[in-house]
N, C-alpha and C positions, 0 to 999 in steps of 0.2 A: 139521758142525753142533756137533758134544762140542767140538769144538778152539775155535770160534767163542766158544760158552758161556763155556769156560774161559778164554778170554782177557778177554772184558768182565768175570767176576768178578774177575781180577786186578786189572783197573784199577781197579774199585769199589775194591778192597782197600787197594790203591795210594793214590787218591786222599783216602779216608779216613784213615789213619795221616797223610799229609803234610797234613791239614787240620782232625786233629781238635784241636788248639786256639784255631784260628779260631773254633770256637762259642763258647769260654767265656769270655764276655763279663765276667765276672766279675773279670778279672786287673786288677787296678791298679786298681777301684772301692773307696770307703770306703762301705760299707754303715750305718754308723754316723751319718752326716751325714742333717741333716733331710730332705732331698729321698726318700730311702729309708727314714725313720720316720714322718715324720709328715705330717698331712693339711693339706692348702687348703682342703677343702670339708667339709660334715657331710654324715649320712644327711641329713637335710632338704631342702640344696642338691641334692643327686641326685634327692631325690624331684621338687624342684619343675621340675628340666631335662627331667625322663620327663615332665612334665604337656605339654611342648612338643614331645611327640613329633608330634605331628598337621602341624605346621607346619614341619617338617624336620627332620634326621637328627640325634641327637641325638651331639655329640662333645664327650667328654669324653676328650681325647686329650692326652697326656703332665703330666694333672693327677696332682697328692699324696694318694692315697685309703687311704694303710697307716692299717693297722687297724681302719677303718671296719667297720662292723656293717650289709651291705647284703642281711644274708640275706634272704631269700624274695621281695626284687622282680624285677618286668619289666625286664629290663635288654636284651630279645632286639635284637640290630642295633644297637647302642650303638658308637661307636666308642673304644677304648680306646688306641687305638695310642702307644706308648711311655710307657704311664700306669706312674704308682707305686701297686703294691696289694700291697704285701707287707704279711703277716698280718692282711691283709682278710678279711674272713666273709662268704660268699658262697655259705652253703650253704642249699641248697632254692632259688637265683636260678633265673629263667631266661635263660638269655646265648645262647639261640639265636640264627646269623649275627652275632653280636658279633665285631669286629675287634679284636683281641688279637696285633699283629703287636708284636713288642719289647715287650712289656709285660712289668713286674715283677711275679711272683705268689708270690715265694718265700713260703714257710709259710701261706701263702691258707690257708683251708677252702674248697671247693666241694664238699660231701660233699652229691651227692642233687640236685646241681645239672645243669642241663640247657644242654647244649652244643654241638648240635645242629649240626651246619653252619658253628661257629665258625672262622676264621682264626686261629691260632698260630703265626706266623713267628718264629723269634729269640726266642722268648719265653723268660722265666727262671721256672721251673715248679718249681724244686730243691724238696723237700721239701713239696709242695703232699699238703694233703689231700681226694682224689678220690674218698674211697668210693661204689659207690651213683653215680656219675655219669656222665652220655650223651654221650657224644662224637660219636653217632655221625654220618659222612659231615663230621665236622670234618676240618681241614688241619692237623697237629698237626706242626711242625719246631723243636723246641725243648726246654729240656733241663727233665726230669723227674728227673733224678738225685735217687737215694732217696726218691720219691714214693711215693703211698699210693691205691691205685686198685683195692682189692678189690673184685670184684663190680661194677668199671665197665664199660661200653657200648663198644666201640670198633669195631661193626661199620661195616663201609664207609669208614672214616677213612681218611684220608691220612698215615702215620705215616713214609712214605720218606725216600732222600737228592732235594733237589732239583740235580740233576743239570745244569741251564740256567744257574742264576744261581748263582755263585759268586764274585762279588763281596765276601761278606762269611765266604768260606771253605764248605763241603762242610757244608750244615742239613741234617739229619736230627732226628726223634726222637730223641732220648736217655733210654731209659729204664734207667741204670744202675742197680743195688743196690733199683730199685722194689717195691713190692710187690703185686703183680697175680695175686692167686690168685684162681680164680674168673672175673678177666675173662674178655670174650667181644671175639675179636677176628676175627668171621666176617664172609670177605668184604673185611679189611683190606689197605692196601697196606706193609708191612714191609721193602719191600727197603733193606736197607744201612743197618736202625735199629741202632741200640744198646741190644742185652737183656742186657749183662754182669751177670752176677750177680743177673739179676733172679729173683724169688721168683715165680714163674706156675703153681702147683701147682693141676690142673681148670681152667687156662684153655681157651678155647676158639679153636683157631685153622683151625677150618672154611676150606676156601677161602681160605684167606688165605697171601699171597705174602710169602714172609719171605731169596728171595734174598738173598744177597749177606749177610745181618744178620752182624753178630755176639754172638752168647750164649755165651762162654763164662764156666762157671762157673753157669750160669742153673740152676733146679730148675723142670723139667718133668714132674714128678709127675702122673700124670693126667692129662695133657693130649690136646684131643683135637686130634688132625693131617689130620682129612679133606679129603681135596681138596686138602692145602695145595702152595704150593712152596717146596721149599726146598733149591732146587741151592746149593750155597757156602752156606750158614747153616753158624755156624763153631758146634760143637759140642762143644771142647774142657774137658772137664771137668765139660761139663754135667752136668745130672740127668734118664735119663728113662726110658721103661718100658721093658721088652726088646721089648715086643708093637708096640711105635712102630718099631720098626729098617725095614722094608719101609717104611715112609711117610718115614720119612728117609733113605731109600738116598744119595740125590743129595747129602746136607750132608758138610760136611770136621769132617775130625778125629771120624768118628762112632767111628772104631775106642778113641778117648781119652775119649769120656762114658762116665761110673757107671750103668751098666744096673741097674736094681732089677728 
């Protein structure tokens, strides 16, 4: 059964390395061009698509909404798929079950915002501001690189590699260089995300399956580990308390984290 273990984390391993620049969607895009600045529609035009909710589903899918100021509406179940919402304000929305698969969110606000259930495939999350926000039982495969998610909701979320489709390369989470102190990630699925470097000091990661991840470099200051798993959770360099060693027997490179 160890042997079995160890070989799937390999291949986890494996296949990550040979696939993690398939996610970043980002290579050879100009960011600078209007389609990624600027907007098609106003807050008004949004409001008045929401009044049409009753009559069907409301898709606002691969529209121009950067910079828009859509804080505090009903957005829940919206389709957003392949929309432009960078440095959209979005906070205090509610986007429960919102389809957010390839959607552009770089530098968003959804600080306080609720996300309940939401779909995040491919999504470009870089630098998004999450404070204060509920992810929880969302499907989150997409990249968060140096995000801001203090005090966010992630329990029950889907934060894994998907494993089935890899047609567009080896989605996972991507929470590199984030900052997630205070999250609460009880109950989440973590296997083979990306926590390199991330800042998670009193996170909470109850029950929550962090296989295969790799953190290294991460600061897990106070973190609580109950119930979790984390066979192969790469620990190199990380940060974490001595009193965690017995809860993280099973992760690699435990003997190479900074014990406080």
């Amino acid at each position: 059964m160890r042997h079995a273990l160890s070989f799937a984390l390999f291949c986890l391993a494996f296949l990550s390395d040979r696939n993690l620049r398939a996610q970043d969607m980002l290579q050879g895009v100009d960011l600078a061009q209007p389609a990624y600045t600027k907007a098609d529609l106003t807050r008004a035009d949004v409001e008045a698509a929401l009044k049409q909710r009753e009559s069907g589903k409301v898709d606002l899918s691969e529209k121009s909404l950067n910079g828009l100021d859509l804080s505090g509406l009903d957005l829940h179940g919206v389709d957003f798929r392949a929309a432009r919402m960078n440095k959209t304000r979005l906070a205090g929305a509610r986007l429960d079950d919102a389809i957010l698969d390839q959607a552009w969110l770089i530098e968003a606000d959804l600080s306080g915002a609720s996300l309940k259930g939401a779909h995040a495939f491919a999504s470009q999350m870089q630098r998004m501001r999450a404070d204060g926000a509920d992810f929880a039982h969302a499907r989150i495969a997409g990249d968060l690189t140096g995000a801001s998610a203090r005090g966010a909701n992630f329990s029950d979320a889907d934060l894994s590699a998907d494993m089935k489709n890899q047609s567009m390369g080896l989605m996972r989470a991507v929470l590199r260089s984030a900052a997630l102190e205070g999250a609460r990630f009880q109950g989440a699925n973590l296997a083979s995300a990306d926590l390199r470097f991330a800042k998670a000091a009193r996170a909470d990661f109850s029950n929550a399956n962090l296989m295969g991840a790799d953190a290294a470099g991460a600061d897990f200051t106070d973190a609580n580990w109950t119930g979790a798993k984390t066979e192969g959770l790469d620990l190199d360099s990380a940060q974490i308390d001595s009193s965690a060693r017995a809860a993280l027997s099973g992760a690699q490179n435990l003997d190479r984290a900074r014990m406080k």
